[in-house]
Phi, psi and omega in degrees: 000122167282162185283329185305116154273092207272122157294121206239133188255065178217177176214326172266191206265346166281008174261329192293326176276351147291333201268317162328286183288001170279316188306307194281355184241025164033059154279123186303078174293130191269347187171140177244149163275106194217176190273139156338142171276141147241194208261135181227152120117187184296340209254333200040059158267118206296103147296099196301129154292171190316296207319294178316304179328283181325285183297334146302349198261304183292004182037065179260115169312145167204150201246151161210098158308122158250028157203126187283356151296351189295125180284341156325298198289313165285318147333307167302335204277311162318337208246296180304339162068038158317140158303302223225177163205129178252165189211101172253147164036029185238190224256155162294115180277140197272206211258338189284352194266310180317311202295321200297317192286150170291352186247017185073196214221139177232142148251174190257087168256152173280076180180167193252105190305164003281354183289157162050088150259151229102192194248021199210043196279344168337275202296320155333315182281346172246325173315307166255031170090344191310153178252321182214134180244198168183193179232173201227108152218161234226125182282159177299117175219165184332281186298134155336099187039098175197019165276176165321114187281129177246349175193111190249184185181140175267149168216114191308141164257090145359129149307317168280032211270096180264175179295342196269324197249355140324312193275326154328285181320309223281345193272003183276314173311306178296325179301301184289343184296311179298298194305306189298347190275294146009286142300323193281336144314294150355282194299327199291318203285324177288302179270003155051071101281164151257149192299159136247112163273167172229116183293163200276148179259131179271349153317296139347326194288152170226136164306123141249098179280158173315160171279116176265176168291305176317318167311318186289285197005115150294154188231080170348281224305334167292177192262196191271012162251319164325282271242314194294304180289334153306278150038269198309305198289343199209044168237098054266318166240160008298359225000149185293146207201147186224165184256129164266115145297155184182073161063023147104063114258117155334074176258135152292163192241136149247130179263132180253338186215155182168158173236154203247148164222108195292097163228181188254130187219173159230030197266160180279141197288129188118349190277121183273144203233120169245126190251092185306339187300301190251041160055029183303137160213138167226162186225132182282146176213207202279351188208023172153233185221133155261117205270135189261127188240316176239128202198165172218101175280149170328100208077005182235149179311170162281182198197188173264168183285307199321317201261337170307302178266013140308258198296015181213148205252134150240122211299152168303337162304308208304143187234192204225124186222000000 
């Protein structure tokens, strides 16, 4: 059990499972921090985040600021007299907040910094084909995950890999990389060594910025391992998405899964090919076809293509833009 009073910083389910495993080797959390609840979903109904779910079950003080400046809130921050303040997946911290525990404040990022810093680095790292990803954790300084690295780990990214079972690994991985950062943060404090860090080579850095709608957009017109790895790269969500023509109506599609077969056409890229024997749907793009396995046409549930195109007529025309 450590001695260290630690501050726990997160908000979505990849934190939760760090906050968890702090818990279970019964590191002393003095409070945990999360985003404000809001109104989510079709219902606009009012929504907890994971990390709050996870810390009430565990009967953890929690605090949730909406402006981390707020002098209420630093004051309370103050009061609790944290060691340590840990940050898996949460908000940019102004500097009176990073600064306060005496041993500083570390994050959790998923990538092996200075690569993909941002805020999507999951998905970037599949987007663009990456082979291998990994976790960070990195003490806290002015610019965005651009601290001192103190323990990093690699993790392969699978051909069959999305962003959804990449961000599994990578937050199991993450869990155990933070408890080894933690102690070793202990020991150091407890036995007066200083940590080794290693600074970020700026040479190195590479961006992952948030996601847009436009960014998800399929582009026919790339070739069909691009296409795959967008796909991929943004599955199960934000997920990747096309506009259908059908006989000149207008849907949006979101695609979760598909596979490329590298062939030679003269057909224009986006034109969709249905095969009624084997429920087949495929799409042409610059250097063969993409075969569509999962889809959410607009207003309709997801669905497999064989059961979309049981129940959906598709004109000989239609095409994917």
């Amino acid at each position: 059990m450590t001695s260290l009073k630690v501050i726990f910083m997160g908000t979505p389910q990849f934190a939760v499972e760090s906050l968890k495993i702090l818990l279970q080797h019964k590191i002393t959390i003095a409070a945990v921090i999360t985003a404000p609840d809001k109104p989510a979903g079709r219902g606009r109904q009012v929504k907890m985040s994971e990390v709050k779910e996870f810390a009430l079950s565990q009967n953890l003080k929690i605090l949730q600021p909406i402006n981390l400046k707020d002098n209420d809130f630093i004051n309370e921050l103050k009061i609790l007299k944290a060691d340590l303040q840990i940050v898996v997946a949460f908000r940019m911290l102004p500097e009176v907040v990073w600064n306060m525990p005496r041993l500083g404040t570390y994050n959790l990022h998923a990538s092996l910094l200075p690569k993909y810093r941002g805020a999507a680095p999951i998905n970037w790292a599949i987007i663009n084909g990456d082979t291998e990803s990994g976790i960070t954790t990195f003490k806290l300084k002015h610019e965005i995950d651009a601290g001192s690295i103190l323990m990093q780990e690699k993790v392969s990214i699978l051909n069959s890999d999305t962003a959804g079972t990449l961000h599994d690994k990578l937050m199991i991985s993450g869990a155990q990389l933070l408890l080894k950062t933690i102690n070793e943060i202990e020991k150091a404090d407890a036995e007066n060594y200083s940590l080794h860090f290693k600074e970020q080579d700026l040479s190195l850095v590479s961006h992952a910025p948030k996601l847009f709608k436009e960014t998800m957009k399929i582009n026919w017109n790339e070739s069909g391992e691009k296409i795959i790895n967008l796909i991929k790269g943004l599955s199960p969500y934000p997920t990747a998405w096309s506009l259908l023509n059908n006989a000149g109506n207008e849907k949006s599609i979101k695609i979760f899964s598909a596979t490329f077969n590298k062939d030679e056409h003269n057909l224009i890229n986006g034109t969709c090919i249905n095969n009624a024997t084997t429920k087949d749907l495929k799409i042409a793009c610059s250097n063969g076809f993409v075969h569509l396995h999962e889809i959410q046409l607009e207003g309709k549930n997801k669905m497999t293509v064989s059961d979309f195109l049981r129940g959906f007529k598709l004109n000989t025309n239609a095409i994917l833009t």
